[in-house]
mmCIF file of the N, C-alpha and C atoms, coordinates in Angstrom:
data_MODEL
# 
_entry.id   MODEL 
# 
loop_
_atom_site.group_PDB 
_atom_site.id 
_atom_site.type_symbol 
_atom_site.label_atom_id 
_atom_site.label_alt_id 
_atom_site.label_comp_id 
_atom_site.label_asym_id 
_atom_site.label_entity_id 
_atom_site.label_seq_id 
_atom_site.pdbx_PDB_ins_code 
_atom_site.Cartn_x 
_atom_site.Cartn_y 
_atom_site.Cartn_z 
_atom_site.occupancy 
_atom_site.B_iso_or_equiv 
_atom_site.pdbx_formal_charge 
_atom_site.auth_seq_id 
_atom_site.auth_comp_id 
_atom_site.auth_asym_id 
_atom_site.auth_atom_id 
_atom_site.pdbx_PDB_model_num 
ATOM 1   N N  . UNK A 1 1  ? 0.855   -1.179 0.000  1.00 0.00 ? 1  UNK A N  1 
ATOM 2   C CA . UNK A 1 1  ? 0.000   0.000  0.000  1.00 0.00 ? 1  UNK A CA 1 
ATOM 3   C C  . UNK A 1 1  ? 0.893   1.231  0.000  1.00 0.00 ? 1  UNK A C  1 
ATOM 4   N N  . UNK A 1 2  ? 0.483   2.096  -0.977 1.00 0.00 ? 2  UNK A N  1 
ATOM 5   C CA . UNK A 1 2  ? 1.068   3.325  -0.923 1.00 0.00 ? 2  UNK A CA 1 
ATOM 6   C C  . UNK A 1 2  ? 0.901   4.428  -0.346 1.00 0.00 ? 2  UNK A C  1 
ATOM 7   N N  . UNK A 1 3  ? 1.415   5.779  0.232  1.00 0.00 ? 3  UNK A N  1 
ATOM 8   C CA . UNK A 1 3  ? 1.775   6.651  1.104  1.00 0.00 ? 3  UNK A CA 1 
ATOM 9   C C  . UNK A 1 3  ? 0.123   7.188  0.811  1.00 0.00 ? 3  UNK A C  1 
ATOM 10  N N  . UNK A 1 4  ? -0.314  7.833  -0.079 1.00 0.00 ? 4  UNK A N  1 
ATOM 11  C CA . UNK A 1 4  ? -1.104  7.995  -0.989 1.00 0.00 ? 4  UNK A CA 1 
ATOM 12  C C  . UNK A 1 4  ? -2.515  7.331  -0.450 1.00 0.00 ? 4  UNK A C  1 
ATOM 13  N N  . UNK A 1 5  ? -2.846  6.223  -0.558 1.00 0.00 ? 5  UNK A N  1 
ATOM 14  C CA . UNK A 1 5  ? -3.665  5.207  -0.321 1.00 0.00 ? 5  UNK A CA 1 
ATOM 15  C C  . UNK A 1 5  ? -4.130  4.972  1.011  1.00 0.00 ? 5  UNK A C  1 
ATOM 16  N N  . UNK A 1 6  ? -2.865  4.763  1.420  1.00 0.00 ? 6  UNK A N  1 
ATOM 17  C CA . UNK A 1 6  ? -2.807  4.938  3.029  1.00 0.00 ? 6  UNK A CA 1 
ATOM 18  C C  . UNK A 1 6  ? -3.777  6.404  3.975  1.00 0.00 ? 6  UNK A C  1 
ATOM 19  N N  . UNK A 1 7  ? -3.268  6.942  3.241  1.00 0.00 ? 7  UNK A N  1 
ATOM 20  C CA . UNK A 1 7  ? -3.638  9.115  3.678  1.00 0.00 ? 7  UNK A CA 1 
ATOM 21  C C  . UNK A 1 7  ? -5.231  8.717  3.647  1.00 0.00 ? 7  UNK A C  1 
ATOM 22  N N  . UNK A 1 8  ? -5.538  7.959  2.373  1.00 0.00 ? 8  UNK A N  1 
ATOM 23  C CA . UNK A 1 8  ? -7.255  7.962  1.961  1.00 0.00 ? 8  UNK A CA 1 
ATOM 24  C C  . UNK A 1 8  ? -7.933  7.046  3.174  1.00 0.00 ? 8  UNK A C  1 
ATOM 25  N N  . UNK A 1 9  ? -7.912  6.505  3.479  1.00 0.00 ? 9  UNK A N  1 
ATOM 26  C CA . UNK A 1 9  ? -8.209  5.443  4.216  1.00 0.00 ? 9  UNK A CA 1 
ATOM 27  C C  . UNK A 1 9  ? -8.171  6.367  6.112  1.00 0.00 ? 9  UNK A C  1 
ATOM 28  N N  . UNK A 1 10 ? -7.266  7.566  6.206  1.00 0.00 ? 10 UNK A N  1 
ATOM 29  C CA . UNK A 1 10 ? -6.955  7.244  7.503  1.00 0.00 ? 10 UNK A CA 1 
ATOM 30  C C  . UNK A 1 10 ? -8.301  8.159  7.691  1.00 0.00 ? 10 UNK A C  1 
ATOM 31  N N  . UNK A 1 11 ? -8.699  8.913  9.201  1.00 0.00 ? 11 UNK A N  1 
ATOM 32  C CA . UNK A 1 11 ? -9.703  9.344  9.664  1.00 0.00 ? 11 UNK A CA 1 
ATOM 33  C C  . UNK A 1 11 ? -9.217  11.006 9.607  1.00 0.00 ? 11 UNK A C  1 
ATOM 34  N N  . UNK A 1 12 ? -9.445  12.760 9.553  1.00 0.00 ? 12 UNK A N  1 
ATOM 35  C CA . UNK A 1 12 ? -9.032  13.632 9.986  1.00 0.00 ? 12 UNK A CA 1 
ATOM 36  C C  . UNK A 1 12 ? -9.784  13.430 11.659 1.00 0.00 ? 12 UNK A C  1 
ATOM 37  N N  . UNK A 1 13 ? -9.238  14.122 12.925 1.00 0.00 ? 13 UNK A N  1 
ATOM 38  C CA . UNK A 1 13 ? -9.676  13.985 13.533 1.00 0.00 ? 13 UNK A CA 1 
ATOM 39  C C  . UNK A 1 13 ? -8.972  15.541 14.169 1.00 0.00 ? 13 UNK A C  1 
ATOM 40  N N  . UNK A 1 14 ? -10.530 16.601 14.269 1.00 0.00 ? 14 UNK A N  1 
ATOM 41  C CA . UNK A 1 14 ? -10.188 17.878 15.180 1.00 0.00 ? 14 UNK A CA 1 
ATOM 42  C C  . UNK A 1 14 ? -10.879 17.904 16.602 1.00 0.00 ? 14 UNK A C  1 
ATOM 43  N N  . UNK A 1 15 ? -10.525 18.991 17.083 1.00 0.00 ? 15 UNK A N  1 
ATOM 44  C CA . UNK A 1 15 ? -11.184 19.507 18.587 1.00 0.00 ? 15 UNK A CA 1 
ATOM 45  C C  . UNK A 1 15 ? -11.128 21.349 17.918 1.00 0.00 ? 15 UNK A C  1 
ATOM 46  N N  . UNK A 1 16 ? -12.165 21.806 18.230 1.00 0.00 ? 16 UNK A N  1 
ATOM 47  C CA . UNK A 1 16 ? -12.693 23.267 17.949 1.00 0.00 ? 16 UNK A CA 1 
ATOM 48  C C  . UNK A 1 16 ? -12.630 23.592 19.716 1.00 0.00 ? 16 UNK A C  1 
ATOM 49  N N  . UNK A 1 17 ? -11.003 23.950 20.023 1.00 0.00 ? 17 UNK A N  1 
ATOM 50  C CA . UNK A 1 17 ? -10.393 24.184 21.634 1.00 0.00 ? 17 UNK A CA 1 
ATOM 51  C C  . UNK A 1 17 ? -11.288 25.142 22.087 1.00 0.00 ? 17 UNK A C  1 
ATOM 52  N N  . UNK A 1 18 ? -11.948 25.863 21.482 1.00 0.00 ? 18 UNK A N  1 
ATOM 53  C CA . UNK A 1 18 ? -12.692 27.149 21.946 1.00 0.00 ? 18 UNK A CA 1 
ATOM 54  C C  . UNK A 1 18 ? -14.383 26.833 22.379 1.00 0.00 ? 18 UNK A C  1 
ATOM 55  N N  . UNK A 1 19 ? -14.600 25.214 22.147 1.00 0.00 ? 19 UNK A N  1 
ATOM 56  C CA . UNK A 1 19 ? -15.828 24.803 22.544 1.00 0.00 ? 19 UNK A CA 1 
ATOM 57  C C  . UNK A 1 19 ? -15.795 23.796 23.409 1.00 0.00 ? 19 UNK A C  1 
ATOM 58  N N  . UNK A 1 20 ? -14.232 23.473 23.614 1.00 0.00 ? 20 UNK A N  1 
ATOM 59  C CA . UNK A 1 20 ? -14.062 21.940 24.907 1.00 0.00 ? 20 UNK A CA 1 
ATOM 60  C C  . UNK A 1 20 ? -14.233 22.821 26.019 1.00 0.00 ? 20 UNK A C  1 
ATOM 61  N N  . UNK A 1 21 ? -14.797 21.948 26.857 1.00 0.00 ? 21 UNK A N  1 
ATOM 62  C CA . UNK A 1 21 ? -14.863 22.076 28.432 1.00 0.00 ? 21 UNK A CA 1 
ATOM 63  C C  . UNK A 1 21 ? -13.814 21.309 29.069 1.00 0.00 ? 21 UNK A C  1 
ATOM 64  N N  . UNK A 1 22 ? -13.036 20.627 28.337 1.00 0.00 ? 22 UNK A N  1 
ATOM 65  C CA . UNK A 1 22 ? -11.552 20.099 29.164 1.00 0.00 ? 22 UNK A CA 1 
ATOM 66  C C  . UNK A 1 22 ? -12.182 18.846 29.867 1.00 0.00 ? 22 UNK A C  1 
ATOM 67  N N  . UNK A 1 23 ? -13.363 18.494 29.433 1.00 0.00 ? 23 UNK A N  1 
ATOM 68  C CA . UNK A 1 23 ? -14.367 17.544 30.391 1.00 0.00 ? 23 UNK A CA 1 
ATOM 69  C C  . UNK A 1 23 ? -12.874 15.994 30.790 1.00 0.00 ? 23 UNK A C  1 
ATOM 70  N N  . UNK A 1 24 ? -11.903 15.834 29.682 1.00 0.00 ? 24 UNK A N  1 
ATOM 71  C CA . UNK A 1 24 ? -11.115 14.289 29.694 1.00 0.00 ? 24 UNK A CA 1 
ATOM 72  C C  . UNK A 1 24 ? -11.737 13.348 28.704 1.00 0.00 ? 24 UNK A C  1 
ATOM 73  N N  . UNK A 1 25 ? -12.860 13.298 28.943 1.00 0.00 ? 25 UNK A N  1 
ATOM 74  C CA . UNK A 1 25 ? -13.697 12.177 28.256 1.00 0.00 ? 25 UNK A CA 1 
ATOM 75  C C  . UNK A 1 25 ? -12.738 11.520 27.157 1.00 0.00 ? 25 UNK A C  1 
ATOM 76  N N  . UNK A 1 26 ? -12.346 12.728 26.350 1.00 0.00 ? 26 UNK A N  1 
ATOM 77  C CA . UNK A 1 26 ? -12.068 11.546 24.883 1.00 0.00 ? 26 UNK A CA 1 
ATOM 78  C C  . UNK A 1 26 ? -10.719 11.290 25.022 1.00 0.00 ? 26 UNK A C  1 
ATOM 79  N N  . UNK A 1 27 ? -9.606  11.867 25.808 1.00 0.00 ? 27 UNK A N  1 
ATOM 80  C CA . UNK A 1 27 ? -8.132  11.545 26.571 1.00 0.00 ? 27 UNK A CA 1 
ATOM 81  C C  . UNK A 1 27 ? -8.589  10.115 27.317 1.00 0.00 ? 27 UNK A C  1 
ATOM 82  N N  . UNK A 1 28 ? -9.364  10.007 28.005 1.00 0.00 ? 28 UNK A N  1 
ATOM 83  C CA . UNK A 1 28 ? -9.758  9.027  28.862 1.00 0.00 ? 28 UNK A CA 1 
ATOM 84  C C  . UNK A 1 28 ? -10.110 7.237  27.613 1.00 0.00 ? 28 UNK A C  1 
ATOM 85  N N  . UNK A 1 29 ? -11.313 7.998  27.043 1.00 0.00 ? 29 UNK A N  1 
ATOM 86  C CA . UNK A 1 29 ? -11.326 7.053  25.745 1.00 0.00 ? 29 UNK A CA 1 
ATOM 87  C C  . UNK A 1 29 ? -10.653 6.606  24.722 1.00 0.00 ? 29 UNK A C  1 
ATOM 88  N N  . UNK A 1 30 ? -9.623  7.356  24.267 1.00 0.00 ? 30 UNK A N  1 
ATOM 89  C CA . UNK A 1 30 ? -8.518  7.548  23.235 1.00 0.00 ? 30 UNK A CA 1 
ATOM 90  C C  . UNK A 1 30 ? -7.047  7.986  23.668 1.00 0.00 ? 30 UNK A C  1 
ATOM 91  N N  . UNK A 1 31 ? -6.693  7.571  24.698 1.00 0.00 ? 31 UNK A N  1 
ATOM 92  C CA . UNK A 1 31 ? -5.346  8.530  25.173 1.00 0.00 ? 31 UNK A CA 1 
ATOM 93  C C  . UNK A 1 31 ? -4.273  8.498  23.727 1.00 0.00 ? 31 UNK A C  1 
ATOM 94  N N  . UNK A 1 32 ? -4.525  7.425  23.101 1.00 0.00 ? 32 UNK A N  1 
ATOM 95  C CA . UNK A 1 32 ? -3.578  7.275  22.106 1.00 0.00 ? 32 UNK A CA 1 
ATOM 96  C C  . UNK A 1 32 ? -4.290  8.636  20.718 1.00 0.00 ? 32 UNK A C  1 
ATOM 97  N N  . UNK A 1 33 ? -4.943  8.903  20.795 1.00 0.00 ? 33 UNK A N  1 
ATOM 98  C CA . UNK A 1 33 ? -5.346  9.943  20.088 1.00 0.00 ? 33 UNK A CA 1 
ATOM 99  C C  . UNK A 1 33 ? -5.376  11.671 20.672 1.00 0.00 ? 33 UNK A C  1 
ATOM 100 N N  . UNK A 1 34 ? -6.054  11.431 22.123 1.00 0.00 ? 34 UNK A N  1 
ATOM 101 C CA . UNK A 1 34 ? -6.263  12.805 22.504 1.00 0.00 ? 34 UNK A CA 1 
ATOM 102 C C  . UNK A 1 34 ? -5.524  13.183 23.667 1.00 0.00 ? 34 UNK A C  1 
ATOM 103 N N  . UNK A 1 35 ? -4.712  14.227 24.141 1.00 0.00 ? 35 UNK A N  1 
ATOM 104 C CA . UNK A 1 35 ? -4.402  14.597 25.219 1.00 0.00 ? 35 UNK A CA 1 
ATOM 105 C C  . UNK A 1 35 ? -4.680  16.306 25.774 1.00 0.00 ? 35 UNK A C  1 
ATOM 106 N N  . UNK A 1 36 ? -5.331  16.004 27.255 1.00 0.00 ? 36 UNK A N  1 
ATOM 107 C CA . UNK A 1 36 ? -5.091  17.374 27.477 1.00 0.00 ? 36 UNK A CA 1 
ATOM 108 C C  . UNK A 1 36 ? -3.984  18.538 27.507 1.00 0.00 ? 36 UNK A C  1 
ATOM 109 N N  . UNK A 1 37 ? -4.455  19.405 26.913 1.00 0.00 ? 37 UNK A N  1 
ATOM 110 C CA . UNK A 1 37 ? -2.959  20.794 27.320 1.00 0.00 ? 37 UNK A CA 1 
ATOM 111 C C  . UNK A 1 37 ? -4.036  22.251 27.020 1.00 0.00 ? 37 UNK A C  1 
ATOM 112 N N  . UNK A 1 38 ? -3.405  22.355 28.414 1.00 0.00 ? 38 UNK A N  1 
ATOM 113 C CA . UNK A 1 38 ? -3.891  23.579 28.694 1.00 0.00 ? 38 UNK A CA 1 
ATOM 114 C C  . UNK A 1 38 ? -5.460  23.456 29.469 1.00 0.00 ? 38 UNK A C  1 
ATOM 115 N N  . UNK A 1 39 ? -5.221  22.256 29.411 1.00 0.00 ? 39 UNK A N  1 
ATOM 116 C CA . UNK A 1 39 ? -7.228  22.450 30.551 1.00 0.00 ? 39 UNK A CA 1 
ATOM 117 C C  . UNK A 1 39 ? -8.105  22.332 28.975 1.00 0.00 ? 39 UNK A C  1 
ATOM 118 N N  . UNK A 1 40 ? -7.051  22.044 27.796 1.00 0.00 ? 40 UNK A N  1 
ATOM 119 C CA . UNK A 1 40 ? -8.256  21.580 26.573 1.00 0.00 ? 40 UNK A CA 1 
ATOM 120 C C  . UNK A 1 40 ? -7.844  20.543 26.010 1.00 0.00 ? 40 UNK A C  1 
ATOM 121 N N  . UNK A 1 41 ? -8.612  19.719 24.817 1.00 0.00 ? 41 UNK A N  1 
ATOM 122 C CA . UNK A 1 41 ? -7.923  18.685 24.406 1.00 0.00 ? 41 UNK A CA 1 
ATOM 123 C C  . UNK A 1 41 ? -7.971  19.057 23.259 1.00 0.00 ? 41 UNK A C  1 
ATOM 124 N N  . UNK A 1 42 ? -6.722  17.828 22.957 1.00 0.00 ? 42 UNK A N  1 
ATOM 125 C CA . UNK A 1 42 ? -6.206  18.313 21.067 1.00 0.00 ? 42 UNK A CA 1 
ATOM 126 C C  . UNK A 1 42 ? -5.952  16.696 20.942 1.00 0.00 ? 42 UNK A C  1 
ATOM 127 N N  . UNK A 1 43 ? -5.417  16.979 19.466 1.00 0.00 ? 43 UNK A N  1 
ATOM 128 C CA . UNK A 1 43 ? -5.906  15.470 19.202 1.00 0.00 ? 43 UNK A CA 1 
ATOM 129 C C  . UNK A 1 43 ? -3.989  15.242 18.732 1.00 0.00 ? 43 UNK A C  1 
ATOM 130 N N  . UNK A 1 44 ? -3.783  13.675 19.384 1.00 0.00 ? 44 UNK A N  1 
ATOM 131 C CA . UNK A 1 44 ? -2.445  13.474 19.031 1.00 0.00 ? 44 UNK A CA 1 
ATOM 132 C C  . UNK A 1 44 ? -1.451  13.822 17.865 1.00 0.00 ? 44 UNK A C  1 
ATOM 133 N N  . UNK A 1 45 ? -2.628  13.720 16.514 1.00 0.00 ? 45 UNK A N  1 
ATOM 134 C CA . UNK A 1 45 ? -1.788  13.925 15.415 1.00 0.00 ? 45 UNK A CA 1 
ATOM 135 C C  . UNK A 1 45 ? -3.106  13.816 14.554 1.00 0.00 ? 45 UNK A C  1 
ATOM 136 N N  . UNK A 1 46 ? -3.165  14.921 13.298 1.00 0.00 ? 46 UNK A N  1 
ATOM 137 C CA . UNK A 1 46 ? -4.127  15.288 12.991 1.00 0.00 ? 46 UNK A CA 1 
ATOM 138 C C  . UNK A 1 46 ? -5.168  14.098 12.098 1.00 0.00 ? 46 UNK A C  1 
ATOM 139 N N  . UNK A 1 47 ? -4.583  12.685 11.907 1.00 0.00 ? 47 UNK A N  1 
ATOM 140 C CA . UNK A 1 47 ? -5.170  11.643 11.066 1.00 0.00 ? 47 UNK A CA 1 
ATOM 141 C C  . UNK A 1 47 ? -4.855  10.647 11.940 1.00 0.00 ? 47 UNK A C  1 
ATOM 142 N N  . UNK A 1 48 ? -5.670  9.947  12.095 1.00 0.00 ? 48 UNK A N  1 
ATOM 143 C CA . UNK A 1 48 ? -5.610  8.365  12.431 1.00 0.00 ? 48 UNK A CA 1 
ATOM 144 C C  . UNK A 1 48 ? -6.026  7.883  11.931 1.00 0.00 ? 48 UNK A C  1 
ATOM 145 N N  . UNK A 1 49 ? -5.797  6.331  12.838 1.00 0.00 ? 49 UNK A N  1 
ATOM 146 C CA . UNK A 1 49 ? -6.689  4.796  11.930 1.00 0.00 ? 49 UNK A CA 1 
ATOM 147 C C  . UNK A 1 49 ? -7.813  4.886  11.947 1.00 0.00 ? 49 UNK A C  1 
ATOM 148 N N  . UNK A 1 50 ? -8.786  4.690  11.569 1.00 0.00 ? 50 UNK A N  1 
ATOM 149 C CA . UNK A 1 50 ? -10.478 4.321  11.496 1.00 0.00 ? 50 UNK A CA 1 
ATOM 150 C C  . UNK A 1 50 ? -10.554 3.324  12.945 1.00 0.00 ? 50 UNK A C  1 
ATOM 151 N N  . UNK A 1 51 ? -11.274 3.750  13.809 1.00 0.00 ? 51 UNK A N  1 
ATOM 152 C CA . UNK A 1 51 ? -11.309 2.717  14.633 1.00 0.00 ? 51 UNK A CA 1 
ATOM 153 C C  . UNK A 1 51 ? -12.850 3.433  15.873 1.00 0.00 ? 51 UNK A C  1 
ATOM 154 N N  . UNK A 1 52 ? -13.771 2.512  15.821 1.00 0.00 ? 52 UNK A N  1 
ATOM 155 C CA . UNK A 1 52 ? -15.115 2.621  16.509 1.00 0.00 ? 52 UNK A CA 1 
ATOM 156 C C  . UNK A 1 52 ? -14.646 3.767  17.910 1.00 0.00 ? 52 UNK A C  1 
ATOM 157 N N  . UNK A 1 53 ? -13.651 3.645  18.776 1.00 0.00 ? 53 UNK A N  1 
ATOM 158 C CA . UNK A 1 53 ? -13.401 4.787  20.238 1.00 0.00 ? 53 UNK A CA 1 
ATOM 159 C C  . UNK A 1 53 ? -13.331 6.346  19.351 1.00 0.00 ? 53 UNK A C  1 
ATOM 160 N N  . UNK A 1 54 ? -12.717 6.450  18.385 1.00 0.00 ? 54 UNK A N  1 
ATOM 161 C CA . UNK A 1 54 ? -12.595 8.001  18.413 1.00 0.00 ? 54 UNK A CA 1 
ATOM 162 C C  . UNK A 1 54 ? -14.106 8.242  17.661 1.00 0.00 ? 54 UNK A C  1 
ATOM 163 N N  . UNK A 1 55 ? -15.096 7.385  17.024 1.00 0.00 ? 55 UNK A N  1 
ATOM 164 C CA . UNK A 1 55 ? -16.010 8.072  16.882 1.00 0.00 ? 55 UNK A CA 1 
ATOM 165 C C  . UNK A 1 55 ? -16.817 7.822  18.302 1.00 0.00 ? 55 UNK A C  1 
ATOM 166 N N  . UNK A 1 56 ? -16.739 7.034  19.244 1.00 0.00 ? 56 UNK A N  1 
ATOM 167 C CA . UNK A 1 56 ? -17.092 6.739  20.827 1.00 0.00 ? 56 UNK A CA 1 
ATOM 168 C C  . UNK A 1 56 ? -16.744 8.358  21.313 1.00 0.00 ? 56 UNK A C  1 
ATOM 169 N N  . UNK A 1 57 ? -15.643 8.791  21.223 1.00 0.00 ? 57 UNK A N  1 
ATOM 170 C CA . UNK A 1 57 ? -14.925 9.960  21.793 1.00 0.00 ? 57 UNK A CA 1 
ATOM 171 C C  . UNK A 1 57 ? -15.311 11.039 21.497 1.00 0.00 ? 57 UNK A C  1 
ATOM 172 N N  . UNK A 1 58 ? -16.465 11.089 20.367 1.00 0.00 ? 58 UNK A N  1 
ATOM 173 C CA . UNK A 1 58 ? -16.480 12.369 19.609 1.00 0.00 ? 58 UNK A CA 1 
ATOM 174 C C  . UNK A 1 58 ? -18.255 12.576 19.919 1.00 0.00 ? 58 UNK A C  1 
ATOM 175 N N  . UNK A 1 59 ? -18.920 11.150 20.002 1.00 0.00 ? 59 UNK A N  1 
ATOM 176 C CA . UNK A 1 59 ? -19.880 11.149 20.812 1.00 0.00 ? 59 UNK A CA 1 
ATOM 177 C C  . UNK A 1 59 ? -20.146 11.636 21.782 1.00 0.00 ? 59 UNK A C  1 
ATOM 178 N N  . UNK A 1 60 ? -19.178 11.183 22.704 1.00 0.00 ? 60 UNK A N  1 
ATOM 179 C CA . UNK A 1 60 ? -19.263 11.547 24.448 1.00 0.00 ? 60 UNK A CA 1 
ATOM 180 C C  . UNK A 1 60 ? -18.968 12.810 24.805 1.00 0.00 ? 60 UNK A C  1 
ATOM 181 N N  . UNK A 1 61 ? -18.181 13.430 23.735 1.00 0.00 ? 61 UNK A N  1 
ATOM 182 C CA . UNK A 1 61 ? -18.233 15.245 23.762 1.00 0.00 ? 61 UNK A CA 1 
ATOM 183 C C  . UNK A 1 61 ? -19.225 15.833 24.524 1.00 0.00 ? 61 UNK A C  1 
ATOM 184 N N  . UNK A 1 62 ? -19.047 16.387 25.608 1.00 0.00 ? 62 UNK A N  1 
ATOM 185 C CA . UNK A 1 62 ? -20.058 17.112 26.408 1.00 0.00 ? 62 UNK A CA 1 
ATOM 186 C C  . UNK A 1 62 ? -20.532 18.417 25.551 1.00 0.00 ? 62 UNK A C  1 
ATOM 187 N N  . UNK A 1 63 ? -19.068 18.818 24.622 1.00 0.00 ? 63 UNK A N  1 
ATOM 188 C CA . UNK A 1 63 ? -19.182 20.077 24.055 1.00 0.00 ? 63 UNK A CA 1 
ATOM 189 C C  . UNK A 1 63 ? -19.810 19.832 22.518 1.00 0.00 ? 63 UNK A C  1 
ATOM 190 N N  . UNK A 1 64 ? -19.583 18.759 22.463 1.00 0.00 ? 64 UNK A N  1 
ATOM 191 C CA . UNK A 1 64 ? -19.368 17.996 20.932 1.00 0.00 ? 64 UNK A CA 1 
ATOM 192 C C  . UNK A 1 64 ? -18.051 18.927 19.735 1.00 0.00 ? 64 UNK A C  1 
ATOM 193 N N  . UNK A 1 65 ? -17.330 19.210 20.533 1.00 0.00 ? 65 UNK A N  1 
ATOM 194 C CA . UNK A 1 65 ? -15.772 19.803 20.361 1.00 0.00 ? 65 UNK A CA 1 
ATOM 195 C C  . UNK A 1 65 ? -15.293 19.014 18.959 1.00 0.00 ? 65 UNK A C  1 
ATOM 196 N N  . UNK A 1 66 ? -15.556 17.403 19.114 1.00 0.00 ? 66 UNK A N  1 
ATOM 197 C CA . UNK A 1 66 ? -14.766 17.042 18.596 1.00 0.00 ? 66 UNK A CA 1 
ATOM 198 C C  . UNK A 1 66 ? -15.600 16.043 16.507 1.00 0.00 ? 66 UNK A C  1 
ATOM 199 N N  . UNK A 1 67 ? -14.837 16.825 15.998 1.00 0.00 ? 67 UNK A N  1 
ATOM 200 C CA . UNK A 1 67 ? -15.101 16.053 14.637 1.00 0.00 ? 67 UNK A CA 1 
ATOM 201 C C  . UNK A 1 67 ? -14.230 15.252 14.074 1.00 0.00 ? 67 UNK A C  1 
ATOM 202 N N  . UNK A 1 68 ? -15.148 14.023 13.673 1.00 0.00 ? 68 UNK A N  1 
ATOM 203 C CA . UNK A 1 68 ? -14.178 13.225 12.890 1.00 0.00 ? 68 UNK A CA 1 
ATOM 204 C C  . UNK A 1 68 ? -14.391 13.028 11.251 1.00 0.00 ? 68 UNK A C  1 
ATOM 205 N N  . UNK A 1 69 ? -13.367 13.221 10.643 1.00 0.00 ? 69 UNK A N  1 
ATOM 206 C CA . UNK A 1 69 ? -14.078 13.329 8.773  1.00 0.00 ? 69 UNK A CA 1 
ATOM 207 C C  . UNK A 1 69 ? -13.357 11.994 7.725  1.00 0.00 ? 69 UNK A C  1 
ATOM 208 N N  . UNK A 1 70 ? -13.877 11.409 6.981  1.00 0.00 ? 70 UNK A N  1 
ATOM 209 C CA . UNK A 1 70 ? -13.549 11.006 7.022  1.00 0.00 ? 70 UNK A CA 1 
ATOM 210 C C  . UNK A 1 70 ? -13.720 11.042 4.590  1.00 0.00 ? 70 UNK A C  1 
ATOM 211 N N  . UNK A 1 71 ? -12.205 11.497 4.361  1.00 0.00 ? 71 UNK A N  1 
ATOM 212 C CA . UNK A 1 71 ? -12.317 12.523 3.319  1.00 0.00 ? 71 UNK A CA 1 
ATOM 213 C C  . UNK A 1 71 ? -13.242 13.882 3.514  1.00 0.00 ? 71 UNK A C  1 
ATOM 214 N N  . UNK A 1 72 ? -14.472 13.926 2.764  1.00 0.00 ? 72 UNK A N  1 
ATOM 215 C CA . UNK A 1 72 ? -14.848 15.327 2.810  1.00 0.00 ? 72 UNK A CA 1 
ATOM 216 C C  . UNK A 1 72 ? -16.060 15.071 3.873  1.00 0.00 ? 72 UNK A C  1 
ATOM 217 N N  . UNK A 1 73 ? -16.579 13.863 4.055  1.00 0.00 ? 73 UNK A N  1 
ATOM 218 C CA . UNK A 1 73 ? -17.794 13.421 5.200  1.00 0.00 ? 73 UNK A CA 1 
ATOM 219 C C  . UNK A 1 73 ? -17.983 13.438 6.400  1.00 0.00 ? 73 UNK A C  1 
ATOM 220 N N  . UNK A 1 74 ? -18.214 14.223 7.483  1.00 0.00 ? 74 UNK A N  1 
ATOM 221 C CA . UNK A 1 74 ? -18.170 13.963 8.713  1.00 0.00 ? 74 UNK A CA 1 
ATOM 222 C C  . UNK A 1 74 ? -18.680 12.821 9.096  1.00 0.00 ? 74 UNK A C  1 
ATOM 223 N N  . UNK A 1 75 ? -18.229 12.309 9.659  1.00 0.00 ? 75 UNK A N  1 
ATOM 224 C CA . UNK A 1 75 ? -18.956 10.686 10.229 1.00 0.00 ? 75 UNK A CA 1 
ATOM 225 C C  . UNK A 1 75 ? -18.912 10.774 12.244 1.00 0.00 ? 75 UNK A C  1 
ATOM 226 N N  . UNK A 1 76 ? -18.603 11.567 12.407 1.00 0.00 ? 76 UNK A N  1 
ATOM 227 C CA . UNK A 1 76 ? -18.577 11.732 13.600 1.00 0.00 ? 76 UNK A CA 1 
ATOM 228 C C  . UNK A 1 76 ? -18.043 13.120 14.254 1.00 0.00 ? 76 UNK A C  1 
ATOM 229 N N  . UNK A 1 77 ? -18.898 13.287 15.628 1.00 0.00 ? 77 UNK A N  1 
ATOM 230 C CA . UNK A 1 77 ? -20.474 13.154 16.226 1.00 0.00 ? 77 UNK A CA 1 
ATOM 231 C C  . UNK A 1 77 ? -21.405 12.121 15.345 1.00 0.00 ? 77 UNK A C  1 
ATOM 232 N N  . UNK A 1 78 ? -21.756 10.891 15.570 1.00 0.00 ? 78 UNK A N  1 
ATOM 233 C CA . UNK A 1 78 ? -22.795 10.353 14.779 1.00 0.00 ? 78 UNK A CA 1 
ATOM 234 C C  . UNK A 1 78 ? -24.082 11.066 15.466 1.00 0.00 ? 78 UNK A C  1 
ATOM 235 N N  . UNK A 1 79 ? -25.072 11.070 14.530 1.00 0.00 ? 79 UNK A N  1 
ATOM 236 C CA . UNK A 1 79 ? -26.341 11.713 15.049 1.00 0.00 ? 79 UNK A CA 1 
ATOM 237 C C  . UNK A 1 79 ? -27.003 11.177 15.904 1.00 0.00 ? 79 UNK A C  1 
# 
């Protein structure tokens, strides 16, 4: 699989810092994705793997802070 191919496949995954409440939740659910700084969370690195916790994580958003896209589609917050 190529560099390319790979990129398509992975997830974007943000936090909009100016709407977290610092609640933990998705650090707690995803540490390998999210960590707090600053009393907000950000997300480890701006793409990951596809995997059911970070759309779990993006759910449990108290703020719903957090989006996951996946190319141009949001897929999470699921509705």
């Amino acid at each position: 699989m190529n560099a390319q191919s790979a990129d398509a496949k992975a997830w974007r995954v943000t936090v909009d810092r100016s709407a977290c409440l610092g609640s933990g939740i998705c650090a707690s659910l995803a540490p390998e994705s999210f960590r707090l700084e600053d009393e907000r969370s950000r997300p480890v690195r701006e793409t990951a793997e596809p995997g059911e916790v970070l759309l779990d994580a993006a759910d449990s958003c108290p703020a719903a802070a957090i989006t996951v896209t996946e190319g141009t589609e949001v897929i999470g917050p699921r509705p």
